[in-house]
Structures are given as C-alpha cells and as structure tokens.
C-alpha positions as CSV (number, residue, x, y, z in Angstrom):
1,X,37.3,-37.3,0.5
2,X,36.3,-36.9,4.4
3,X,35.3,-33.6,5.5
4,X,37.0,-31.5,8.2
5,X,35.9,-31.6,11.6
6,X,33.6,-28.4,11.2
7,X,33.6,-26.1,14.9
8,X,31.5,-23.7,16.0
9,X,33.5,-21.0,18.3
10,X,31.3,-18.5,19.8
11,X,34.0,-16.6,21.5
12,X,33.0,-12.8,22.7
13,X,37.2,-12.1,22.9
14,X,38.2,-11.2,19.4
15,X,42.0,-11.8,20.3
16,X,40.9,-15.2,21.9
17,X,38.9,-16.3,19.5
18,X,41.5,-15.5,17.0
19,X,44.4,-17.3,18.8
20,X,41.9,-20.5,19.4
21,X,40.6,-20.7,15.6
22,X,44.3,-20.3,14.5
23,X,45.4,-23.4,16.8
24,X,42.2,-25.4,15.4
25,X,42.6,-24.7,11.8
26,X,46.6,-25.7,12.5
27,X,45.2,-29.1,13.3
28,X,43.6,-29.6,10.0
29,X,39.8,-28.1,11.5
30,X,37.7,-25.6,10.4
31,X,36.1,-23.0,12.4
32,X,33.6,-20.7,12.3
33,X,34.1,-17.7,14.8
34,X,30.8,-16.1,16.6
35,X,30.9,-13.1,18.9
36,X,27.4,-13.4,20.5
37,X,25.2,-16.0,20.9
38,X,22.6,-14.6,18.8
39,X,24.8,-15.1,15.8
40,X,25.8,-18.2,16.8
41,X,22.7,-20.1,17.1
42,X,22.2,-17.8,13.6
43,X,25.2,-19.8,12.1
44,X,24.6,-23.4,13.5
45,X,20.7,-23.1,12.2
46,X,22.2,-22.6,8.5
47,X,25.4,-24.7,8.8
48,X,26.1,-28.1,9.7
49,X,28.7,-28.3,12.5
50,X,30.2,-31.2,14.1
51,X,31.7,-29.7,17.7
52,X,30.8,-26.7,19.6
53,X,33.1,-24.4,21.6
54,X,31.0,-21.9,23.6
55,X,32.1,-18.8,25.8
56,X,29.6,-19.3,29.2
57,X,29.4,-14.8,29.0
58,X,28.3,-14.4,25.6
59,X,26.8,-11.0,24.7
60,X,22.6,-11.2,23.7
61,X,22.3,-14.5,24.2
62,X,24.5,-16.1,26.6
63,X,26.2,-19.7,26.5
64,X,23.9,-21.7,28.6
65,X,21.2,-20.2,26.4
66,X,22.6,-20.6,23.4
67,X,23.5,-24.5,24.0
68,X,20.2,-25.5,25.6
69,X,19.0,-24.0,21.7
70,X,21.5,-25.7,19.5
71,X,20.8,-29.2,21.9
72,X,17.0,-28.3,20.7
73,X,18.1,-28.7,17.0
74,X,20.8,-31.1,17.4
75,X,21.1,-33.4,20.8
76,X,24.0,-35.1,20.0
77,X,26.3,-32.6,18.8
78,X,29.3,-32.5,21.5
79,X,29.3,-29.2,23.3
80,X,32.5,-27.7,25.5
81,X,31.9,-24.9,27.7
82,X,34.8,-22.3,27.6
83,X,34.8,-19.6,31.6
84,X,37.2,-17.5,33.2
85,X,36.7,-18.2,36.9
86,X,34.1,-20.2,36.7
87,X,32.4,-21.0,40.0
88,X,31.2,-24.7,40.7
89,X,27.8,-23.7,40.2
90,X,28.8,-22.6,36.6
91,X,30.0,-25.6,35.7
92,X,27.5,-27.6,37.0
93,X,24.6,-25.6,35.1
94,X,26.8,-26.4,32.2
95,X,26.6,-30.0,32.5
96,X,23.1,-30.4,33.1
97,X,22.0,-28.1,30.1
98,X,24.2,-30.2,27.8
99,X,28.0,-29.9,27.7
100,X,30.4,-32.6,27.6
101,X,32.8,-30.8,29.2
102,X,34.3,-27.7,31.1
103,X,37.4,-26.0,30.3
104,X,38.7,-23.2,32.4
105,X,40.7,-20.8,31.6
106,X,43.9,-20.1,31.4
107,X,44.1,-23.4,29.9
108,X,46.5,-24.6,26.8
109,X,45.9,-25.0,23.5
110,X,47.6,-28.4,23.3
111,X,45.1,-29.8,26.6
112,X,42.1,-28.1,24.2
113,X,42.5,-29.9,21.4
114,X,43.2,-32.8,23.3
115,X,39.6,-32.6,25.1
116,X,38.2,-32.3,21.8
117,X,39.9,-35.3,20.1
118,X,38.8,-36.8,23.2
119,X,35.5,-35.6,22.9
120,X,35.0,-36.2,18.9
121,X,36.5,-39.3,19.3
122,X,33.7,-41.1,22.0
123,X,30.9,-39.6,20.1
124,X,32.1,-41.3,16.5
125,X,32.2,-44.5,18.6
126,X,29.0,-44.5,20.1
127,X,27.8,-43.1,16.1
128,X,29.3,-46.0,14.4
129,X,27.5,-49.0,16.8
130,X,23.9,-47.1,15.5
131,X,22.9,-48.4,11.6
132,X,19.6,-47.8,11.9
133,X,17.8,-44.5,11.1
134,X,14.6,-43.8,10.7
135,X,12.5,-40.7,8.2
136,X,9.2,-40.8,7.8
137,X,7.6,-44.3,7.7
138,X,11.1,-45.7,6.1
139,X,13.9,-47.7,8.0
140,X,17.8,-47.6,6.5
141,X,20.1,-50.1,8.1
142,X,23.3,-48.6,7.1
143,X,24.8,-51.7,8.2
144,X,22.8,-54.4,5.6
145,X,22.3,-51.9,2.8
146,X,18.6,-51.9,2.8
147,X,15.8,-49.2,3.2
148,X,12.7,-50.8,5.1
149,X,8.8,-49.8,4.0
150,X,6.1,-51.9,5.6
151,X,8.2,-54.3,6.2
152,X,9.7,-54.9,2.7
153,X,13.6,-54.8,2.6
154,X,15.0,-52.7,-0.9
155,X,18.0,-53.6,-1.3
156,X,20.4,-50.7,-2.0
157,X,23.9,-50.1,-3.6
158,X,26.9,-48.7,-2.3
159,X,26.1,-45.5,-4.1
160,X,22.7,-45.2,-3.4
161,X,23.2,-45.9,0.2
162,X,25.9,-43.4,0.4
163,X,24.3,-40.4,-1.5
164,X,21.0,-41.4,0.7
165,X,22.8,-41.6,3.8
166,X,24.3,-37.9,3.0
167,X,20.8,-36.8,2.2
168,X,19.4,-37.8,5.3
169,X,22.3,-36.5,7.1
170,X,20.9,-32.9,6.1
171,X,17.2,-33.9,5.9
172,X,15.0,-31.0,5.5
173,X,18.2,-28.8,4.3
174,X,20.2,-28.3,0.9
175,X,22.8,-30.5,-0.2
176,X,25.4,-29.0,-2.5
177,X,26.0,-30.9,-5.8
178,X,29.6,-29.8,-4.8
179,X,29.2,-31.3,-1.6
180,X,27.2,-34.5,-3.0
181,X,29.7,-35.3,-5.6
182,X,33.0,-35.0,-3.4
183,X,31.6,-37.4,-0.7
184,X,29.9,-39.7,-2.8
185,X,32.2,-39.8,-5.9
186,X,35.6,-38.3,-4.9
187,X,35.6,-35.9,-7.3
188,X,33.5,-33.4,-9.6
189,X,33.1,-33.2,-12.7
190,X,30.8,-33.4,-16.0
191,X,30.5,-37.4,-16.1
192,X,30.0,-38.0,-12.4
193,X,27.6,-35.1,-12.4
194,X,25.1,-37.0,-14.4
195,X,25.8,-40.2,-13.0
196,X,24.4,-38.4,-9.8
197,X,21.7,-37.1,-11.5
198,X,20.6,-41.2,-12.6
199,X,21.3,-42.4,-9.0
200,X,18.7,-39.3,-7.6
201,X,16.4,-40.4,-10.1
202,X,16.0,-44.1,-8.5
203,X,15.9,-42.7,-5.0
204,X,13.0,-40.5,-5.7
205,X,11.2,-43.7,-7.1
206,X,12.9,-45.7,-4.3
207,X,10.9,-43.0,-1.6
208,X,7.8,-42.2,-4.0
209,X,5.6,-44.8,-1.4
210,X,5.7,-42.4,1.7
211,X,3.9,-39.3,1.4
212,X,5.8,-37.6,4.0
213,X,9.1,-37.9,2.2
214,X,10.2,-36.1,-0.9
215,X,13.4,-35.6,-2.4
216,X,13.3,-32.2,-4.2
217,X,15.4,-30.4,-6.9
218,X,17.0,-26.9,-5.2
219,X,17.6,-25.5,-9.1
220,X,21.1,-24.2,-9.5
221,X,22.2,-25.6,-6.3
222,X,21.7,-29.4,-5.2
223,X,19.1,-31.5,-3.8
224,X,17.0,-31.2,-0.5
225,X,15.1,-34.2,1.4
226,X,12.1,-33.2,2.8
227,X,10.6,-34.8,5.6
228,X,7.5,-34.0,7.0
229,X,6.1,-34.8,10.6
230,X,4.1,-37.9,10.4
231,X,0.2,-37.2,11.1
232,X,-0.7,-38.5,15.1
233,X,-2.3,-41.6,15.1
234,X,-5.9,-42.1,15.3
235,X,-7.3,-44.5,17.9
C-alpha cells in the first residue's frame, strides 16, 4: 500500500489555499493547509511531510523563515516558494535559503502540479541511488539487506528490513501500528498484528549492542526508535 504524497501548504489566502488543496487532493495528494508560518513549522514538527508549498508573505513567521526552519529539521525535503509580484531579489533569497523552485503567480494549477511531479520526481531519483543509512554506531545497506555493527554484517529479512527501514524513517518519532502494519504487511488485522509484535521483538535484540539506540513501546499507540547523539570523541 504506498502512501500519498503528503504536502504542506502554508497559504495565508483562505480562498487560495482552498482552490490549491482542492486541485492537489484531485491528483490523488493530500494536504495539510497552514495560514501562518508559526503553525506551519507547528504542523511539519509533528507530521511527516513529503513536499512543501509555502506563501513568501506569511503572517508571524514568514516564508523565508519558516523554510530556513523546516530545512533545519529536514534538508532534503523539496520546498516551492509561492509570491505575487515577486521581485528578483525575492526569488533569489528563496533559492539560497532552500527552495527548489519559484512559482509566481497568477500561475495554473495544471503548470503547479507539474513543477511538483517534476520536483518529487528528481528527489526519489537521487533517494533511490542512496542504500546506506546510518543511526547511532549501526550501518543498514538497504540495498544488501544487512545492518552493520563494528564491522559485523546481520543479515536481515525482507520484513525486518522493511519495518526497520520505516522505523528509521521516523527515528526519534511514533510509528502508528496502523501505519506499521499497512506498509509493512498490506493490511491490518489480529494475525499480522502479532506477527509484528515477533518481528519487533528480534529488532530490539538485533539493536540491544548500541547504547544510543533503543526501540521503545508507545503503549496504546505503536513503536518509537530512539536515537541518541553519539558522545564526542575523546582524543
């Protein structure tokens, strides 16, 4: 089951905003309207988003602000700028706090959602050619199925790479047994539910060698992994 490409619109225009979420959602995304920045960076600190639309004159906190905030939590997240008149200048702080692109408006919906295919598109690409990620003092090539510590290769399983993978998408927030279960398994329900509960059982012993990584029970809700700074290094 894939997940809908999830977009942040902080749009100050209600009728705008309105018209623009209604053309997104037509295209099978969903969207999460903002009308100031402040709520926005609110939103994209509790939610995970995959695309940002931002408004350059939002009220409280504007949209340069607000993107050179959201590029603190997530650099790679793609980022279009949406301005009315916008001068040369405007555009070209845009760029250089972040943005992939500029749109001007008045401007289609149909050349919108094209720049963001466009956009979405590159960024999967360029995701896709990376395998390796790193949490803590562990090393999961995505690409060979194996998590890495000190060296030593652990051979995973499709599942367990999967449900790990997911989990370290969201490291150090809450994953949804909902959310765990539709992406991992296809489907919820009673059996699968405590097949889950096995698999999380031999990632925790899996991770139990780093100290700085923990994969924690969120009772009534789903699973969290937690990964702590490593300490500096000592010379």
């Amino acid at each position: 089951m894939i997940r809908p490409l999830k977009i942040l619109l902080a749009e100050h225009d209600e009728d705008i905003a309105s018209i623009t979420k209604y053309f997104l959602v037509s295209l099978g995304y969903s969207c999460v309207i903002c009308s100031d920045g402040e709520e926005a960076l609110h939103h994209f600190k509790k939610e995970r988003f995959d695309f940002v639309l931002a408004d350059i004159n939002l009220p409280i906190t504007n949209g340069y602000d607000l993107v050179i905030e959201i590029k603190k939590k997530n650099k790679d997240i793609p980022v279009v700028f949406l301005g009315s008149e916008a001068h040369q200048a405007d555009i070209i702080k845009g760029f250089n706090v972040g943005a992939d692109d500029f749109v001007v408006r008045p401007f289609s919906m149909e050349e919108l959602g094209l720049r963001i295919q466009a956009i979405f598109n590159r960024t999967q690409a360029n995701e896709k050619r990376q395998h390796i990620h790193t949490f803590g003092n562990y090393t999961l090539d995505t690409l060979h199925h194996v998590l890495i510590f000190n060296g030593q290769e652990k051979r995973l399983t499709t599942k367990e790479l999967n449900l790990l993978y997911l989990f370290f998408e969201y490291k150090n927030h809450v994953v949804e047994r909902s959310l765990a279960l539709k992406r991992v398994w296809n489907t919820e329900n009673y059996f699968n539910a405590r097949n889950m509960d096995v698999y999380v059982g031999r990632l925790r012993k899996i991770l139990k060698y780093d100290p700085n990584v923990r994969l924690e029970n969120v009772h009534g809700v789903g699973y969290k992994l937690v990964v702590l700074p490593l300490p500096p290094e000592t010379v």
